[in-house]
N, C-alpha and C positions, 0 to 999 in steps of 0.2 A: 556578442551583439544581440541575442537573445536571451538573455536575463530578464529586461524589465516588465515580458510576459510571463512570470512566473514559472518557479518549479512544484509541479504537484503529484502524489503520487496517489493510491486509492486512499492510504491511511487523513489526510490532509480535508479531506470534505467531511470526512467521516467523521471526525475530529469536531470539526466547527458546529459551534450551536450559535444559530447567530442572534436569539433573542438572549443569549448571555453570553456574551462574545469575549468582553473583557476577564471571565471566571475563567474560560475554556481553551481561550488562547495561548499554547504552548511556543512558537517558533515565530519567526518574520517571515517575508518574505525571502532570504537569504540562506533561513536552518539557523541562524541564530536565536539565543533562547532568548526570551520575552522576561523583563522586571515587570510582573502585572500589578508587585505595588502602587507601580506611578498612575495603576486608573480606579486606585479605592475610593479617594475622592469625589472621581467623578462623576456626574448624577447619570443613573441607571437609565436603560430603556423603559420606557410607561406602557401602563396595559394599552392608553390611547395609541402609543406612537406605537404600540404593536399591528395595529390596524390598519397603517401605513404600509407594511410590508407583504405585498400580494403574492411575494417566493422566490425563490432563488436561481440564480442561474450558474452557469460554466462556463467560459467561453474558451473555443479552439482557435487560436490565430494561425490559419489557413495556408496562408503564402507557404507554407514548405511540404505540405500535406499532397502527395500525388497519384491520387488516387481513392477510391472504396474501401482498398485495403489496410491502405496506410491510416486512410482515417478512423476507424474501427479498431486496428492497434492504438491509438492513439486517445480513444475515446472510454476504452473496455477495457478491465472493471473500473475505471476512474469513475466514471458514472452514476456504477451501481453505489458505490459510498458516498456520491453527493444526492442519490434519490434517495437512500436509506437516510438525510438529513434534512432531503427538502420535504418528504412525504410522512414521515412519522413525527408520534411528538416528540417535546425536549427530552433525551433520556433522563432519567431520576438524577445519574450521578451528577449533572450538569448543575445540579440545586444543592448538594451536597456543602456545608457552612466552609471548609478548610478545602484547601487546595489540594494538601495530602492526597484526603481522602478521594478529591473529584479526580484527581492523577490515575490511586488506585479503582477507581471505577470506572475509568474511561480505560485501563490496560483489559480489564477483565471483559469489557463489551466490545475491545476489540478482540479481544481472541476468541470470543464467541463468532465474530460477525466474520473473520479470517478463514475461521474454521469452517464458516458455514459456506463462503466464496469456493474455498479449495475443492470441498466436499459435494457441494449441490450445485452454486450459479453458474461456475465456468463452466461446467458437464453440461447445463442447459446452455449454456452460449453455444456450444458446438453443434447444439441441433436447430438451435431458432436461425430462420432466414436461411437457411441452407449451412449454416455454420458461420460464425462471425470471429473474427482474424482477431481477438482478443491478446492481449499481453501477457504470457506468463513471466512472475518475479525473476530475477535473476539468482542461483545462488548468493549469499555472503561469504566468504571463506579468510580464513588465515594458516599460515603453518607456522605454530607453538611449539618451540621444543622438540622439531621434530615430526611434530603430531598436526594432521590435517583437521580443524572444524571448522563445520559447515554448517550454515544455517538457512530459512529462504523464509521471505516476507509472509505466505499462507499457511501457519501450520497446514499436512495433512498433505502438502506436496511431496511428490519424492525426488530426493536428490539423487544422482548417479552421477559417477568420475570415472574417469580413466587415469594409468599415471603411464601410458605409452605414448602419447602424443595424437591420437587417436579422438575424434570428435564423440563424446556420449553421447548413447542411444538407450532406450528401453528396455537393453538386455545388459546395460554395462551395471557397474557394482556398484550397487545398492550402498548408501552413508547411515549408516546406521549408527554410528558416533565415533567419537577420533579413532584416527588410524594413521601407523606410521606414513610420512613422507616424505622421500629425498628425491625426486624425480619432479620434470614440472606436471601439475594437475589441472585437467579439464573438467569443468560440471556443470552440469544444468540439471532446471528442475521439471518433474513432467508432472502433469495432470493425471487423472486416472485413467481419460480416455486414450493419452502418450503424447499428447502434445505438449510439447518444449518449451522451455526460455531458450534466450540468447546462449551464449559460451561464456562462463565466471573462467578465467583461466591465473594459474597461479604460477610463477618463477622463480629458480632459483638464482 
């Protein structure tokens, strides 16, 4: 019953350039991919009708939100990649003539901007306001063959797992790239300051 409020994650603002909207739009609302041929045709936004557009917004639909806390997980970093699109210009790749290419241009200036979330903005989240209840990614994981990998939405995060059943902490083992697994796995990913994701948990 809550679907037709959207699902957004930070990558999803970040993403949207909205005076080329049709060029840059990868998904629907659903995570389905988008045929952008069917909007070649259709006539572009004008420099006029850009004049029209005084910024962007966000919106949190509330009803389930209870609290300071809750809303601030619920807002952080989602935020920061819809500010980094309403406050800067169009990035370059956004103009880029082939799709390819604006694809491979937008992976690149995301993992600059990932990098720089894991690295700098969520460290400053934890000091501004007294610290702000931001969301860290959740591992991705699979067991391959045997073999545990694992991945997490900001490069730059660290991952740690246990394979005793045991909740990871700060001090558990470091994911440094596959490693065997027959046992179920816990992970989450930390910040530098040691602040957690949720539990990614895997079964056999």
């Amino acid at each position: 019953g809550f679907y037709w409020s959207g699902l957004v994650d930070t990558r999803k603002p970040f993403e949207l350039v909205p005076f080329a909207i049709t060029q840059t739009a990868t998904h629907d609302i659903m995570g389905n991919p988008l045929d952008l041929e069917q909007y070649e045709d259709h006539e572009k936004l004008t420099v006029e009708g850009r004049m029209n557009i005084l910024g962007l917004q966000g919106q949190l639909w509330s009803e389930t939100v209870k609290g300071p806390e809750m809303l601030e997980y619920y807002l952080f970093p989602k935020m920061i990649g819809l500010a980094e699109r309403a406050w800067a210009k169009d990035p370059e790749w956004a103009n880029l003539p082939r799709r390819s290419q604006r694809l491979e241009g937008l992976e690149l200036a995301w993992n600059i901007f990932a990098n720089q979330l894991a690295h700098k903005e969520l460290t400053r989240l934890d000091h501004l306001w007294n610290g702000v209840n931001y969301r860290v990614p959740l591992p991705g994981a699979v067991i391959e063959e045997g073999n545990l990998k694992a991945n997490v939405g900001f490069p730059g995060l660290q991952i740690r797992y246990t394979l005793d059943g045991s909740e990871p902490n700060s001090n558990s083992i470091l994911y440094q790239g596959p490693v065997a697994a027959k046992k179920p796995v816990k992970l989450k990913a930390f910040t530098a300051t040691g602040k957690s994701s949720r539990t990614s948990t895997l079964t056999f």
